[in-house]
N, C-alpha and C positions, 0 to 999 in steps of 0.2 A: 878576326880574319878579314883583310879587305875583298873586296867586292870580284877584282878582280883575279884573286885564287881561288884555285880551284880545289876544292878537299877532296884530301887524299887519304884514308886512315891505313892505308898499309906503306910503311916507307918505303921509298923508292931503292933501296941499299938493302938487302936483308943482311949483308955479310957485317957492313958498318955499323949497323944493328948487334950483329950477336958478339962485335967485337967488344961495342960498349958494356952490353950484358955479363959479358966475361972478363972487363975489366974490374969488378968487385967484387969482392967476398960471397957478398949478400944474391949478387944476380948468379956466381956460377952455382951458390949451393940451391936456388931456384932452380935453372937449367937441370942440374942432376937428379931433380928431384922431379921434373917433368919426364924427364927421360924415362925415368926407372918405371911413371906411371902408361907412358905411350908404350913400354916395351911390355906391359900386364893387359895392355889392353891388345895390342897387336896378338898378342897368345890366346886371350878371347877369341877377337876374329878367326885364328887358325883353328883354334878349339872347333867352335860351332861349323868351320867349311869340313874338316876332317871327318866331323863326328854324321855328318849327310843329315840329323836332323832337319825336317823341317820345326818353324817358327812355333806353330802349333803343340809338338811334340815337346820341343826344348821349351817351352812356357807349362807345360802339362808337368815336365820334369823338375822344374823349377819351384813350382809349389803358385806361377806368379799366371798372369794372362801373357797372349800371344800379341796385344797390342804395345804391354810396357815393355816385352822382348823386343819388336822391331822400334820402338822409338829409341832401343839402347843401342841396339845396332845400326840404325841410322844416324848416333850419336847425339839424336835427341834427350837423350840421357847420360848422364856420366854415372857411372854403376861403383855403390857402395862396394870395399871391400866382400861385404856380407856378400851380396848380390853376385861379384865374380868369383865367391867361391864355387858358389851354389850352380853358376854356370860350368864350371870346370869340373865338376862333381856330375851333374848332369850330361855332358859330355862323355863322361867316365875319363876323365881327364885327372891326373895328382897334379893335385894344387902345390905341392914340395917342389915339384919335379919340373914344373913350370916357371914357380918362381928363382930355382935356382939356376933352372937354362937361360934366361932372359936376362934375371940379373948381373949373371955371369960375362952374358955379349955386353957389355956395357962397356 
């Protein structure tokens, strides 16, 4: 990079970005395979506002502590399958019933 650009690490285009992305095979079956993971986690979120837990309660219910719960919901964590079951189980949430509504909006 010379001296006089300025780094940028989010391109300036997102659209010209996702057009590239979805120009191959290889990047749209990446794309649907992020989707399908943002739309499991967005269920989480809904899950735990729904469910009025607090952090405390749903880590109690979870088997885990109240610290690795907010670092997951602050997205400091990307949560194991295992992990978002146990959240949606704790929730009193069907983990069936979630993945088919989500997957479904796709």
């Amino acid at each position: 990079m010379e001296s006089n650009e300025k780094y940028n690490p989010v391109p300036g285009n997102l659209e010209k970005l996702e057009q590239s992305v979805m120009a191959t095979e290889e990047g749209r079956r990446a794309y649907a395979e992020a989707q399908e993971e943002f739309a499991i986690i967005d269920a989480m979120f809904e899950a735990v506002e729904k469910s009025g837990l607090s952090q405390e309660e749903l880590a109690r219910r979870m088997g885990t502590t109240q610290s690795s719960v907010s670092r997951m919901l602050r997205g400091r964590r990307s949560p194991s399958w295992k992990t978002a079951t146990r959240l949606f189980r704790a929730t009193g949430c069907s983990v069936k019933r979630i993945v088919l509504e989500k997957t479904a909006e796709q």
